[in-house]
Structure formats: structure tokens, C-alpha cells
C-alpha positions as CSV (number, residue, x, y, z in Angstrom):
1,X,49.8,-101.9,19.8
2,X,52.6,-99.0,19.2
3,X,54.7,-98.6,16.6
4,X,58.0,-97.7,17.4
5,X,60.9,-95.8,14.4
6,X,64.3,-96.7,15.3
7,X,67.2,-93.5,14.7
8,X,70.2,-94.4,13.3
9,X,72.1,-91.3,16.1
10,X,71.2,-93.1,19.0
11,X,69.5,-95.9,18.0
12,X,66.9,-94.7,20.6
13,X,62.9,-95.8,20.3
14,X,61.1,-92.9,19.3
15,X,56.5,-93.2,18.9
16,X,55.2,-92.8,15.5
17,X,53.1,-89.7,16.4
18,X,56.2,-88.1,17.9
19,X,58.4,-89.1,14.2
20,X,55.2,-87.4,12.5
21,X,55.8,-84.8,14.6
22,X,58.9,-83.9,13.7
23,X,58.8,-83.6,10.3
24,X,55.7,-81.1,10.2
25,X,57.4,-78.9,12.5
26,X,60.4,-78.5,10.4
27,X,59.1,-78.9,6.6
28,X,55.7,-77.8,6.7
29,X,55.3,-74.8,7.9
30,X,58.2,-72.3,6.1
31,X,56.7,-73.9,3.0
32,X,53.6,-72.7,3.4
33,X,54.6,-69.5,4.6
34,X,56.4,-69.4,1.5
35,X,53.4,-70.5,-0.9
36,X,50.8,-68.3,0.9
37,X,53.0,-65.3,-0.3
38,X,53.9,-65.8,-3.2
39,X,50.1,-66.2,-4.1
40,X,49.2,-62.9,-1.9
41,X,51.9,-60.6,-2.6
42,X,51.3,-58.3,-6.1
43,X,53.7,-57.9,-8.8
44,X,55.7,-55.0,-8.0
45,X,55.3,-54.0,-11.6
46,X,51.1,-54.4,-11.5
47,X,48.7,-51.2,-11.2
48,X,46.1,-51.8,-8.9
49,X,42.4,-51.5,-10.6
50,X,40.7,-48.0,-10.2
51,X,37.2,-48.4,-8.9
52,X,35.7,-45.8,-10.5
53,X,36.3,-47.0,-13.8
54,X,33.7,-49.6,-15.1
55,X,34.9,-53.1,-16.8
56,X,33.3,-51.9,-20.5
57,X,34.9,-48.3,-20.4
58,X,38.7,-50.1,-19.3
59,X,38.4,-52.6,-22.4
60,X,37.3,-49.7,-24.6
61,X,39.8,-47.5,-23.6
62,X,42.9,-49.8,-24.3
63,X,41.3,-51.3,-27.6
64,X,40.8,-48.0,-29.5
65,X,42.0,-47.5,-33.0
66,X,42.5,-44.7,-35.1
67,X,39.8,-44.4,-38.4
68,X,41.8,-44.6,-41.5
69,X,41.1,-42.2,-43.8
70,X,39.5,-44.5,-46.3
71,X,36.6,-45.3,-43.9
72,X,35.5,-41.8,-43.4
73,X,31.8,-41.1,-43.7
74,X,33.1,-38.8,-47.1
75,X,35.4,-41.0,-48.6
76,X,33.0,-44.3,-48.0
77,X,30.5,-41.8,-50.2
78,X,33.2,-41.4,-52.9
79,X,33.3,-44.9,-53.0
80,X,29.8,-45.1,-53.5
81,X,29.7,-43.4,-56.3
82,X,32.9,-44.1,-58.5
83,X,33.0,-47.8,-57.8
84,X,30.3,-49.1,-60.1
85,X,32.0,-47.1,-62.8
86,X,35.4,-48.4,-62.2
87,X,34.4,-52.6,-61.6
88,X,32.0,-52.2,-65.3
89,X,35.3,-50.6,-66.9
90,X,37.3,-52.9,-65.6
91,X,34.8,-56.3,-66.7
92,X,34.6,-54.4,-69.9
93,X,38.3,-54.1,-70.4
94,X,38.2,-57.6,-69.4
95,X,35.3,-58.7,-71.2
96,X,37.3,-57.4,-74.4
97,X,40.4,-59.3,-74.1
98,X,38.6,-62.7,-73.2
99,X,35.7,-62.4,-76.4
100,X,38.6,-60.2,-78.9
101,X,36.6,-61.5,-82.0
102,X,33.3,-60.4,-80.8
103,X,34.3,-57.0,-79.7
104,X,35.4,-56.5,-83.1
105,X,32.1,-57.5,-84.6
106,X,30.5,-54.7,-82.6
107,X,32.5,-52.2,-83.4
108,X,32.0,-53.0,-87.0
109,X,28.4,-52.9,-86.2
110,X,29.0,-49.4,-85.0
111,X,31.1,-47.8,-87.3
112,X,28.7,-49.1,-90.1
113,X,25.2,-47.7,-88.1
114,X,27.0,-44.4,-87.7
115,X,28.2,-43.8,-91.4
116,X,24.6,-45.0,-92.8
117,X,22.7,-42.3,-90.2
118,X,25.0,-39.6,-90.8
119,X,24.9,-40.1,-95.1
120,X,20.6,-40.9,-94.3
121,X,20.3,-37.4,-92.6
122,X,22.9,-35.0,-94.0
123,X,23.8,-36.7,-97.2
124,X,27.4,-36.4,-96.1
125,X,29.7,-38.8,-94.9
126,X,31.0,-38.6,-90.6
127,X,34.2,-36.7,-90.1
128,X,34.3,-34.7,-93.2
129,X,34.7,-38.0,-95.7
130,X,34.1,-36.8,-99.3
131,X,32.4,-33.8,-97.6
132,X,31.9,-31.4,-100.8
133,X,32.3,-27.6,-99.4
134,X,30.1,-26.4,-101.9
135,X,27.1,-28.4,-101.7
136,X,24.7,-26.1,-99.9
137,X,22.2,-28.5,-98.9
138,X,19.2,-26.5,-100.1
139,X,15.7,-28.3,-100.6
140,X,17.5,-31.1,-101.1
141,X,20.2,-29.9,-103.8
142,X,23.3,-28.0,-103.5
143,X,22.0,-25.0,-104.1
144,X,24.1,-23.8,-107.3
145,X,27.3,-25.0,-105.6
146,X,28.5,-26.2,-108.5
147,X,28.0,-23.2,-110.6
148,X,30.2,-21.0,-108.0
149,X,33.0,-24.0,-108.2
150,X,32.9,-23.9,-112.0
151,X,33.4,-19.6,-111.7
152,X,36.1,-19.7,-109.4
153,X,37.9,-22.9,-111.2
154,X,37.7,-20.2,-115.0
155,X,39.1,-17.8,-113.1
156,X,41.7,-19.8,-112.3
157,X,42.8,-21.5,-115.1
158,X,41.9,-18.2,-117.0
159,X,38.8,-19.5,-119.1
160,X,37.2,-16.5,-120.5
161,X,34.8,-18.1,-122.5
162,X,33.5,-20.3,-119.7
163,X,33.1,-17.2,-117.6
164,X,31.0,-15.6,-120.3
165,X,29.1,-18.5,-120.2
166,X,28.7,-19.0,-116.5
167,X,27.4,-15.3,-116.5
168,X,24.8,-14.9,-118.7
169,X,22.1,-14.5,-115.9
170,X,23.2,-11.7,-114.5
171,X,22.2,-8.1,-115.2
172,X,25.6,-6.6,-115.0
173,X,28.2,-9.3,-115.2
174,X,32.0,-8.4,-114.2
175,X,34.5,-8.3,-117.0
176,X,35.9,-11.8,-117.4
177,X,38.8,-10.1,-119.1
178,X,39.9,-8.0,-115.9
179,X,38.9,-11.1,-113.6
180,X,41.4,-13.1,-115.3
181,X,44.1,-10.5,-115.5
182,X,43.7,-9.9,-112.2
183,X,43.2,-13.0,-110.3
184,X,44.2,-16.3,-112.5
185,X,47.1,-18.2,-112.1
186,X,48.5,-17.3,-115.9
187,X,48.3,-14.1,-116.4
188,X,48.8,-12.7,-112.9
189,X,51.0,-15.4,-111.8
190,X,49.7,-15.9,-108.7
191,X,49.3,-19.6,-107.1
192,X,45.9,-20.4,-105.7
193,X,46.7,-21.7,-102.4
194,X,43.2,-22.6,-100.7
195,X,39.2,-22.4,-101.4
196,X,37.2,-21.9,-98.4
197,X,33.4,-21.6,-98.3
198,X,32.7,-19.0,-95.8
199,X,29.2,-19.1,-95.4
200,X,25.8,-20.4,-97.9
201,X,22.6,-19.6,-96.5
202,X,19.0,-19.9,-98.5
203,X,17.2,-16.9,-98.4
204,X,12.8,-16.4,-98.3
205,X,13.2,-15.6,-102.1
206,X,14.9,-18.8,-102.9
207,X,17.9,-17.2,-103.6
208,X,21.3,-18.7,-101.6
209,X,24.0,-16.2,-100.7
210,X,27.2,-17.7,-100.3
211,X,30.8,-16.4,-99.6
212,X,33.8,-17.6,-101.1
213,X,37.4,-17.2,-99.7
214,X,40.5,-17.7,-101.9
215,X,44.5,-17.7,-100.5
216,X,46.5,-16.5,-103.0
217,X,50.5,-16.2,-102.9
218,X,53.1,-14.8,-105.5
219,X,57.0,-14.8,-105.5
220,X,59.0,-11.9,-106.0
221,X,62.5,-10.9,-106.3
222,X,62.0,-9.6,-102.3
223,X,60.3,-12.7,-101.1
224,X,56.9,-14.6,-101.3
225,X,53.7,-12.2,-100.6
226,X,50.1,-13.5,-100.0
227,X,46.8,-12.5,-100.0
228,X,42.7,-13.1,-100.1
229,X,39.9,-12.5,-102.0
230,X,36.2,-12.3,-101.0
231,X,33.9,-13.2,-103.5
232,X,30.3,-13.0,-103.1
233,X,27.9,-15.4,-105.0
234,X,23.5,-15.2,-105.4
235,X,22.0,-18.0,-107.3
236,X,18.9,-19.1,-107.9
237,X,17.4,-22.5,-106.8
238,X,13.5,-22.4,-108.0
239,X,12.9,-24.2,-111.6
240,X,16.5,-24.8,-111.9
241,X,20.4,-23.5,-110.6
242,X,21.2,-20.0,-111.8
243,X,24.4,-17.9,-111.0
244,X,22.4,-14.6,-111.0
245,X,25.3,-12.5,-109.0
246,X,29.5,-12.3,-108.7
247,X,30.9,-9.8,-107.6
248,X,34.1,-8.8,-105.6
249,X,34.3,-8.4,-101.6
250,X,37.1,-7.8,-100.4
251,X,41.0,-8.0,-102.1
252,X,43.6,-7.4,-99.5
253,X,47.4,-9.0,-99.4
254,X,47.5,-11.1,-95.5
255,X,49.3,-9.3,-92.4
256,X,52.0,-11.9,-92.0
């Protein structure tokens, strides 16, 4: 049995087949042609792959970075080295601010071991506290440091009888008379400025030498003027302290 489409033209019987016809001649076909190049033809824009290049050297070409400088084989060795320094600074820095009460305890602790080995072995306390300059330190004692202080402090204050005292151990004793005359505050009006101990060093014969240095200044009608004196000291430090030598160095007024 055929199945006939009637047109609404010419109202004319036309077969099925012929109807189905029709419509793939004139729909169909440019729409294919049309399909079939836009899927063929290339972007106008697109390179074409080169043959010669493999796959793995194309993606390793186009995803190449530069090396920062921080990843260098050098600076990754730096790194090595300084950052365990730095991150146990830092968790000691922090370490201090979180446990304040604690890190004060320790430094107590500290402070306290240092002054106790420093008086144990020297006899003298760290950084010079209550440091006497004229204990000598020898066998134990100062070495007839005091007997030098107690000469220098009659010559100063111009005690003659204390320096005829202090001298009576040695052989030929300066003139306390001219040493005061010459060097005390009183009678040559001079200001004792400093007392430096230069030098004490125990000798074989148990004697200590020891050198004395003394800044002295006086004011004149042209201006201040200073000056030093050398003294030299022997004492004895078997069976006792004895001042056994004093004599005069050096006297000469200061360059400036």
C-alpha cells in the first residue's frame, strides 16, 4: 500500500520516497559540507607540530623556570648552616618571654656561680669589684701591698714620722724630709690626682718588685701644670712583710 503527501502549490500527489527525497537533496548535503570543514580545516592562528621534536622535550621546553637565587646549590648550603642557629635564637627569645620568671632564676644562678669562682680562684671579685690594686697576690698574701700604700699615703698627707717608721728596713732610706717637701700635697702644693700600680712581680729570692705611678697637678698663676712620678718598691714576703727598698724612678711634668 503507498503512501501519498499532498502539496499545498498544486495540491498534486507526490510518493513518500520521492517527499524524502527532496528534503535530503536540499538540507543535507551543504550541511555537511559545512560540518566536515569546520572539523578539518586548522586554525589559521595554530603552528603545525614539528616532527622532530619528541613529546617530553615540547613539554619541557614551554614549562621551564628560572632558579631563584635562594635555591642555588651555595645559598641552599648557607642555609644549612645558619638556620639551626637562627630557629634556637629565635625559640630562645621566645622561650624567654613565655617562662619570664624562670629566665630570671637562671640568670641569678649565673651571676652567683660566676662571682663565687672568680673570688674561689683569684680572691677578687669579677669586673674589677672591690679589686685592691695593691694586693700582689703572692703565696697567698698581698705581698707587702699594704706597706707600699701606707708609704705613698705619708707622703702624701706629709707624715714624717710614719715614713721613718715605714723605713726602718732599709739600708739607705730616702730622706722623709725632702720626700715630703717635694712630693706631698702641703708643703709642695701639689694635688695627687691618680695611684696606678704599674707592675708587682715575686722574684726567686722572695722578694716582690713593684712599680708605683702617681699623677700629680699644681695651679699657677699661668695655668694648671701636671706631672708623674715613678716610684720603685722591694719588699720582703718570707717570715713576714718588709718594705726593704723606695726609691725614686722617674719625676717628669706630662707632655700635654
Amino acid at each position: 500500500m503507498s503512501t501519498y503527501f499532498v502539496t499545498r502549490q498544486a495540491g498534486e500527489l507526490i510518493p513518500c520516497l520521492d517527499v524524502f527525497y527532496i528534503i535530503l537533496h536540499k538540507f543535507t548535503p551543504e550541511k555537511v559540507e559545512k560540518r566536515d570543514y569546520m572539523i578539518s580545516s586548522p586554525s589559521p592562528t595554530q603552528q603545525p607540530p614539528d616532527p622532530d621534536v619528541q613529546p617530553a622535550e615540547r613539554q619541557g621546553r614551554s614549562t621551564s623556570i628560572k632558579q631563584r637565587p635562594g635555591q642555588t646549590p651555595a645559598a641552599k648550603f648557607v642555609k644549612a648552616i645558619f638556620r639551626p642557629l637562627f630557629k634556637g635564637i629565635y625559640y630562645l627569645l621566645r622561650g624567654i618571654r613565655t617562662h619570664k620568671l624562670v629566665t630570671l632564676g637562671i640568670v641569678v644562678l649565673l651571676l652567683i656561680s660566676v662571682f663565687a669562682t672568680s673570688f674561689v680562684l683569684t680572691r677578687q671579685m669579677p669586673f674589677g669589684i672591690g679589686q685592691d690594686q695593691f694586693d700582689f697576690h703572692v703565696n697567698g698574701k698581698n705581698g707587702g701591698g699594704d706597706l707600699v700604700k701606707n708609704w705613698l699615703y705619708a707622703v702624701r698627707d706629709g707624715n714624717v714620722t710614719q715614713l721613718a717608721l715605714l723605713q726602718k728596713n732599709i739600708n739607705q732610706p730616702p730622706d722623709p724630709n725632702q720626700l715630703v717637701n717635694q712630693f706631698s700635697q702641703a708643703k709642695a702644693h701639689l694635688t695627687w690626682k691618680a695611684i696606678n700600680v704599674i707592675s708587682a712581680y715575686s722574684e726567686s729570692d722572695t722578694t716582690v718588685d713593684s712599680f708605683v705611678e702617681v699623677d700629680l697637678s699644681a695651679s699657677g698663676p699661668g695655668g694648671n701644670s701636671s706631672a708623674l712620678v715613678i716610684f720603685h718598691f722591694v719588699t720582703l714576703n718570707s717570715q713576714g712583710e718588709f718594705l726593704i727598698n723606695a726609691d725614686v724612678v722617674s719625676f717628669r711634668p706630662t707632655l700635654r
